[in-house]
C-alpha positions in Angstrom: -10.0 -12.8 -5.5 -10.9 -13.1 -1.8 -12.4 -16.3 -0.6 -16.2 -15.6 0.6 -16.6 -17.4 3.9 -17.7 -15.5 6.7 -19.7 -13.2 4.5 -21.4 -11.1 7.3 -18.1 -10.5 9.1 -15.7 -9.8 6.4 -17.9 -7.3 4.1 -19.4 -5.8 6.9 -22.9 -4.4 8.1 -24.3 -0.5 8.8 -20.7 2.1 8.7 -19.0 -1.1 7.5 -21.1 -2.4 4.7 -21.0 -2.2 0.9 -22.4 1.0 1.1 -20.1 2.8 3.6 -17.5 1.5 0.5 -19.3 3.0 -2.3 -19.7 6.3 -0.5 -15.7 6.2 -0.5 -15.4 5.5 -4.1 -17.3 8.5 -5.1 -15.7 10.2 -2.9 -12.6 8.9 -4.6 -13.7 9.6 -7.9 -14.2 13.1 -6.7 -11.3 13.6 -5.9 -9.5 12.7 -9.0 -9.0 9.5 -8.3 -9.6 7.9 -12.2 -8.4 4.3 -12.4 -11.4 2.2 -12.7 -9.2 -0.9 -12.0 -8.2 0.9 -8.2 -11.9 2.2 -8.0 -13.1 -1.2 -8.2 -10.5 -2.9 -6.2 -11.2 -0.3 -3.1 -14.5 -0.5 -3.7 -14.5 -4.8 -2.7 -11.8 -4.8 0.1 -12.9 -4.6 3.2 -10.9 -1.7 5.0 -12.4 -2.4 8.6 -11.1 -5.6 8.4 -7.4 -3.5 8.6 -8.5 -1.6 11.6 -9.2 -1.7 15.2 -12.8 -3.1 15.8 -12.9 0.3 17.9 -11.8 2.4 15.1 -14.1 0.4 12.6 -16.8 2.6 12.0 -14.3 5.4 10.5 -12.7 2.9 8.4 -14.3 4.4 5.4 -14.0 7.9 6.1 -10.7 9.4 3.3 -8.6 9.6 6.1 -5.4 7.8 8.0 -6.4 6.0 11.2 -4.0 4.9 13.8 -2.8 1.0 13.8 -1.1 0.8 17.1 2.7 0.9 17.8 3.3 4.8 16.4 1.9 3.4 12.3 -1.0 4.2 10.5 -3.5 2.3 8.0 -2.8 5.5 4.9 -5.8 7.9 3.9 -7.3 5.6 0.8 -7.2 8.7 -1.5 -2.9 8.5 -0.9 -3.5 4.3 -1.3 -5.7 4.7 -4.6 -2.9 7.3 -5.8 0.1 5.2 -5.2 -2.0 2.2 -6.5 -2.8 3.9 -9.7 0.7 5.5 -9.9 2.2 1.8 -10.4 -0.2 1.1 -12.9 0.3 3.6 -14.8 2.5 2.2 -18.2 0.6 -1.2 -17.3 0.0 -3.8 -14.9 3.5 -4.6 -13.0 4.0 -8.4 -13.0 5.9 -8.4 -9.3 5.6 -5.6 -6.9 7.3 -5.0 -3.3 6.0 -2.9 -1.1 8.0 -0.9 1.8 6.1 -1.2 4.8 3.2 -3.6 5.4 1.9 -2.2 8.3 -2.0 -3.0 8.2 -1.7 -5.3 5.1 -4.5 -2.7 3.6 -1.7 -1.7 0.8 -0.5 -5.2 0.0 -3.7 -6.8 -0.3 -4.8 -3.4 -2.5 -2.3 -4.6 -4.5 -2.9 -7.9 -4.4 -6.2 -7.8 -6.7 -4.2 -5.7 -9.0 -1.4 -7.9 -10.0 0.3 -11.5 -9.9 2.9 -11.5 -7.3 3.0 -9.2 -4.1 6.0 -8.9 -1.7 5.8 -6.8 1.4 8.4 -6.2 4.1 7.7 -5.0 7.6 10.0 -4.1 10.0 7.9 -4.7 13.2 6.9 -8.0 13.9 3.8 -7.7 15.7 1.9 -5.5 12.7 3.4 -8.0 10.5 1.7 -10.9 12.3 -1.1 -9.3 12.4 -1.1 -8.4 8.6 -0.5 -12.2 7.6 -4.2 -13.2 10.0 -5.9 -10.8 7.3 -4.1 -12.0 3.9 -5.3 -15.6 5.2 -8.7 -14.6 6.3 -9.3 -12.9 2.9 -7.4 -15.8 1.0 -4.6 -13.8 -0.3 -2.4 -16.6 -1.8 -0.6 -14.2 -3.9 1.4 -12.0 -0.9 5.1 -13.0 0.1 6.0 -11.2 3.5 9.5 -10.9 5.4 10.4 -9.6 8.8 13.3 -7.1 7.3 14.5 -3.3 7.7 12.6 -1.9 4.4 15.8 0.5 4.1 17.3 -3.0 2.3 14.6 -4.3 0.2 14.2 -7.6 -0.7 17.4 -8.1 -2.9 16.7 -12.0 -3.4 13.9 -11.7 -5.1 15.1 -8.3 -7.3 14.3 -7.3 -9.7 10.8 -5.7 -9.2 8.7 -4.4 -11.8 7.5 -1.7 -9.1 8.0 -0.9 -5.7 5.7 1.2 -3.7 7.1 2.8 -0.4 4.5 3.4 2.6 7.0 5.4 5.0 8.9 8.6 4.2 12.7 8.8 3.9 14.5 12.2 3.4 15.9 10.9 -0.1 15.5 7.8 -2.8 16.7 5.0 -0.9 20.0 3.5 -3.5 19.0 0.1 -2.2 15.3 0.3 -3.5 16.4 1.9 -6.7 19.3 -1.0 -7.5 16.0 -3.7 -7.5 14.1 -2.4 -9.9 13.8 -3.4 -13.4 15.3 -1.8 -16.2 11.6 0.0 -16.9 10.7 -0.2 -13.1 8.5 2.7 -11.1 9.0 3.5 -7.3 6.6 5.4 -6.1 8.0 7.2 -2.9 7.6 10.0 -0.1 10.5 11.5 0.6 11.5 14.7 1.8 12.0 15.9 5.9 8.5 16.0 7.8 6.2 18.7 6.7 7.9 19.1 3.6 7.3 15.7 2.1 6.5 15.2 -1.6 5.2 11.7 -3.1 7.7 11.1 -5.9 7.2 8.8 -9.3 10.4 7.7 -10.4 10.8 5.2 -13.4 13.8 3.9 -14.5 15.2 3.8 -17.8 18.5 2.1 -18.4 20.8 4.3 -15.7 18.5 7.0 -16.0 15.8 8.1 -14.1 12.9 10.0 -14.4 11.4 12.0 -11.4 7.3 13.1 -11.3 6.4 15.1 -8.3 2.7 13.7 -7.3 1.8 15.8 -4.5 2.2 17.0 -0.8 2.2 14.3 2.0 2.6 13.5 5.3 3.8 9.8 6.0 5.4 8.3 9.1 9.3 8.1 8.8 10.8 5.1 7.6 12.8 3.7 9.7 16.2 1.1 9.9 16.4 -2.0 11.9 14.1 -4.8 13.1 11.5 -4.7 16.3 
């Protein structure tokens, strides 16, 4: 639940206010978009709050905005489909997400379920990403400064893990830290030929779900 001070600022006024948000959710809804629990969730968080004050007006438009340093904050229709992709089978207990770029993801995630752990591999969004998870009292987001090629083996195994950055296969690191009934939910595939995969595990088997066309940024190795 996010804490309520600073009302005016954090749920926003005109193209930022509750409004602006429940235009997105029908728009959402629209769209195919059918978990309630997601609809609900997107339909609270404050997305300009995950944006530049310049770009905050659009922040409610179905649509990927830039964040700065060559990442974007994703189009909410891909958010509300990875969201509801996890949820599926019911509510994971721990998820880690790939990628924290804007935090908009993680804290998505973080009204969903108990324990959230996101890894970013450039310092400055990941700074930047904590501010918000305080300001919108978050308590339930663990964050590391790591290369999301490696996960976060310590705290393995994850009941899901959601990938914001497209690789041109399943990364073997990311699959070995799931549980033995985990989902990753996944872009992969070379640019412009990207697919968002579902893929839960069962025992040493896995089974693939192709969700769609998209078009993500690449994930990258190392640390900036």
């Amino acid at each position: 639940m996010m804490a309520a001070s600073s009302a005016g600022d954090v749920y926003g006024r005109g193209m930022t206010s509750q409004r602006a948000r429940d235009r997105l959710v029908a728009r959402l809804r629209q769209s195919g978009i059918s978990d309630e629990r997601v609809l609900a969730v997107i339909g609270q968080l404050p997305r300009h709050l995950f944006v530049d004050e310049a770009l905050a007006s659009r922040a409610y438009e179905d649509t990927a905005l830039p964040i700065g340093l060559g990442q974007t904050i994703s189009q909410p229709y891909i958010v509300a489909m990875m969201t509801a992709a996890i949820l599926r089978n019911g509510v994971p207990q721990r998820v880690l997400e790939v990628g924290t770029g804007s935090g908009y993801q993680a804290a998505v995630l973080a009204m969903l379920v108990p324990q959230v752990h996101t890894v970013e591999r450039i310092d400055e969004l990941l700074y930047s990403a904590r501010r918000r998870f305080r300001r919108l009292g978050l308590k339930n987001i663990r964050s590391r400064h790591a290369d999301g090629n490696v996960g976060w083996s310590e705290e393995a195994p994850f009941d899901a893990i959601l990938v914001t950055a497209g690789a041109d296969e399943l990364v073997a690191p990311l699959l070995r830290q799931l549980s033995e009934h985990g989902v990753l939910v996944a872009p992969v595939g070379p640019p412009g030929q990207q697919q968002l995969l579902r893929v839960q595990r069962d025992g040493e088997n896995w089974v693939t779900e192709k969700l769609g066309a998209v078009a993500f940024v690449p994930l990258l190795g190392g640390v900036v």
